[in-house]
C-alpha angles and dihedrals in degrees: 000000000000084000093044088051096045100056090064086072088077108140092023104060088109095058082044092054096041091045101072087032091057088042084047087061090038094061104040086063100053084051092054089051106072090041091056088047086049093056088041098053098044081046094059086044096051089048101259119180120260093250082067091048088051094045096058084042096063087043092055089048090048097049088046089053094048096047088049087056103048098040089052090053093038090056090035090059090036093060099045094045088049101045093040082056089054089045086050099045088049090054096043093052089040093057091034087054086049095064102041109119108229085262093061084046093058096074099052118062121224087250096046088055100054093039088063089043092059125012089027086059103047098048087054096049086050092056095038081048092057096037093061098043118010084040100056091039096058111052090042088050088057098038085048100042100052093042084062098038096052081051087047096052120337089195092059093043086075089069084071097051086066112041094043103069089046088060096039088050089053104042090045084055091056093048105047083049102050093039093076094050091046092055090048092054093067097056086051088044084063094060091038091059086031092059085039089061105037095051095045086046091054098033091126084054100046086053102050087048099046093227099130093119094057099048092054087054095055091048090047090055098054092051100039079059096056089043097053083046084054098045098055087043094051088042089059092048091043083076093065094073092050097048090043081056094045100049087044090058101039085054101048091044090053096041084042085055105041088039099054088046089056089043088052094040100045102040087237095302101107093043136003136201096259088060090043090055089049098034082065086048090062101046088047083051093048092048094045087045090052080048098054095043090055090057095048086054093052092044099052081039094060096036090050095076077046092051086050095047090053091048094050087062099047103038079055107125123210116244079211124073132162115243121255087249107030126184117235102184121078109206100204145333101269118125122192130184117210107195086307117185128188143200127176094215130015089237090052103119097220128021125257092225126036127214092311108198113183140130120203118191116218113274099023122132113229127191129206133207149177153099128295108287102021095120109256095137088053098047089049091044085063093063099053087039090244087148123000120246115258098214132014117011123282100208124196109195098359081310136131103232090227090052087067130085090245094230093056086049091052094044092058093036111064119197140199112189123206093247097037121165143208117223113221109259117090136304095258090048092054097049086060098072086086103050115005080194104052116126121219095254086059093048097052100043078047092057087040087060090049090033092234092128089071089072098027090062082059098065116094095232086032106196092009093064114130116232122213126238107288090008100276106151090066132061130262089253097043091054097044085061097046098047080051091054084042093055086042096056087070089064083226118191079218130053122175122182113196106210083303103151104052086112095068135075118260088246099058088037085055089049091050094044083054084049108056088034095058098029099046101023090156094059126099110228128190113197112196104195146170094202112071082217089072093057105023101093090042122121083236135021118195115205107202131192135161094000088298124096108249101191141336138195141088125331093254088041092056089045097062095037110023120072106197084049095050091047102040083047092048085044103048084037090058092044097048081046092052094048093050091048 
């Protein structure tokens, strides 16, 4: 994990380097400090000349310059070394996410994923903030500060023989008790950004529905949780102030004590005032530093689930990899299924598709049918790879799909998927998704095929109109057209429309059906639908159940030999009769 994280440091190892060797100059002249206040003060004491005075004066001032200096470039290069991790990291989960099949996104949720890309983050540049530069400090602060002390005065070191391990004992306990509450929050951040999303997504929804109030409960619910997990874990580590307090005052009562019998006993000889003031310097140094360092611990301790959570992501490996000789031209549009099976995960009991045996020539027009959970989606997702057969070869041009460069594949098989979305930007912006080359002659003779141009030239700033996040300034049926004209600008030898035109009115679905059929004649389309209208003038129609194929053929054929064709046909025909009645 540790090695996996730090690769992403790349171009700021030297900010990472300079950081803990400025801090290194920082402290050793805090450390001197004292020690030069503590010589000025027993040489006033003693009666020094003012040219003394002025002499540790200057080398005060020096020590206090150079600390300055080096504190402002070790926390310069610490920010930007810090910051320039987080922007890596980003960048590294972002491109990893980019090439998950859907099968290596299935076992993250939206909400996980963003939760890692942001608070997941943050709370590891701010450990990796405080372990290049607090965690170097500290324990050089302490190392320092009882070297000097034990030099100061060795009588008085032994105070803090005592009171440290009181201190180290206390703080360890808080730690070991608010790490585990601190791991558990990050699992509860995910269904707090996982209600967040879901409920902005179906707002629409959410209105229509008045059920506002509920969902403010749920949400409620999930941060009042997070919040209960903080607030045991911020009351533990309240006690760390108390107890620093505590162990500050216990150690300048007891060098106060000893001190001030060694002053006494000695006549000021053994110690005077100026190595008492420093020797209390010190012990205030050392305790600050023991502080310091229990932060640090909680901090790297807490950002290590994060860490975890970061690595899991990026040690995820694609089910989908591109072969070592991998095939970039498709010859033609023809699919064929050979006994193809299909199971979403190796631990699912029963396969999603069942021994699929079908052969589609280029150009032809398929239909496919079937009810809600018969498996369509999954049998189209195979064409594109979206996801690999589990059993038997599914073959594009002649082709075995794996044999392909999986961008070449996707570029000559277009898919609308049943829940397809526009990104904010314009029209014209979103159209070229599917070609960042297209002209606007090509975008618009694109939208006239999907009959999106109708309702574009509406628009005041007509191709120019900008479309809001998810599409939501335009209707079901408007965006449905445009993401069509979006999947034909890449002049695919494979089209397949997933249910995507079930927003639209079976006149416009029949248009674009002509369409398609007169302008790309050479393309093979494959048309998932509900309505029977949108098939039934198809060269094959699939009639899919239970993850088999239950019957194919045309639409006169099914009607005389497959019964689900012939009732859902004899259904949709009496409701479109009772509605026009």
């Amino acid at each position: 994990m540790i090695k996996r994280l730090s690769a992403c440091i790349r171009e700021y190892r030297l900010q990472t380097i300079l950081t803990p060797l400025f801090m290194v100059g920082e402290v050793a002249c805090e450390c001197i400090i004292p020690l030069i206040t503590s010589n000025l003060v027993n040489g006033i004491q003693n009666g020094c000349g003012m040219a003394q005075i002025v002499q540790y004066g200057v080398q005060l001032f020096l020590m206090a310059l150079l600390s300055l200096a080096c504190g402002v470039a070790s926390g310069w290069f610490c920010a930007t070394a810090s910051a320039g991790f987080a922007k890596n990291l980003r960048h590294d989960l972002y491109y990893k996410v980019q090439d998950y099949s859907f099968a290596n996104i299935d076992r993250f949720s939206a909400s996980s994923l963003v939760t890692r890309l942001t608070t997941d983050v943050s709370n590891v540049q701010n450990a990796y903030m405080m372990l290049i530069r607090t965690a170097v400090r500290a324990p050089l602060m302490l190392i320092f500060a009882v070297i000097m002390s034990i030099r100061v005065g060795k009588q008085l070191a032994f105070v803090f023989a005592a009171v440290i391990p009181i201190l180290g004992f206390g703080l360890a306990m808080m730690v070991r008790t608010a790490m585990p509450l601190f791991r558990a929050v990050f699992k509860k951040y995910d269904r707090l950004n996982n209600s967040v999303q879901e409920n902005v997504q179906a707002m629409r929804v959410v209105k229509s529905f008045v059920r506002e109030d509920y969902e403010t409960k749920k949400f409620t619910a999930a941060s009042d949780d997070v919040r209960k997990d903080f607030l045991k874990a911020e009351k533990i580590l309240a006690l760390n102030n108390p107890l620093m307090q505590f162990c500050i005052s216990v150690c300048r009562i007891l060098i106060s004590y000893f001190a001030a019998r060694l002053i006494i006993g000695s006549n000021g000889t053994y110690l005077g005032v100026g190595s008492l003031t420093s020797m209390i310097t010190y012990s205030m140094q050392i305790l600050m530093s023991l502080m310091m360092l229990s932060m640090v611990f909680v901090m790297i301790t807490m950002a290590s689930a994060s860490a975890k959570r970061i690595a899991e992501v990026l040690d995820e490996e694609s089910d989908l990899h591109d072969p070592a000789d991998p095939i970039y031209d498709v010859p033609d549009g023809s699919v064929d299924f050979d006994h193809v099976s299909f199971k979403y995960s190796s631990h699912a009991e029963r396969m999603a598709l069942e021994d699929i045996d079908l052969h589609v020539r280029s150009g032809m027009t398929v239909g496919i049918l079937g009810g809600t959970g018969s498996s369509k989606t999954s049998l189209i997702q195979l064409i594109s790879r979206l996801y690999d057969a589990t059993e038997g070869t599914v073959r594009v041009g002649g082709i075995d799909v794996r044999k392909y460069d999986l961008t070449a594949l996707r570029d000559q098989v277009s898919v609308v998927l049943q829940k397809n979305v526009l990104f904010s930007g314009t029209i014209k912006e979103n159209l070229r998704w599917g070609d960042p080359n297209a002209t606007d002659e090509e975008m618009v003779r694109a939208c006239k095929l999907a009959h999106a141009d109708e309702f574009i030239q509406t628009f005041p700033d007509k191709y120019d109109t900008y479309i809001e996040q998810g599409g939501t300034n335009v209707s079901g049926g408007q965006k449905q057209r445009l993401c069509i004209a979006r999947a034909l600008l890449k002049k695919p030898k494979v089209l397949i429309l997933d249910d995507s035109t079930s927003a639209v009115d079976t006149r416009t679905d029949a248009q674009i059906r002509q369409a398609m059929r007169e302008e790309i004649p050479g393309t093979t389309k494959f048309i998932i639908a509900q309505r029977i209208s949108s098939v039934q003038d198809a060269d094959l129609v699939v009639v899919m159940e239970n993850g088999k194929i239950d019957g194919m053929g045309r639409h006169e054929e099914l009607l005389r030999s497959n019964q689900i064709y012939r009732e859902v046909y004899e259904s949709q025909n009496r409701k479109e009769g009772a509605e026009n009645g």
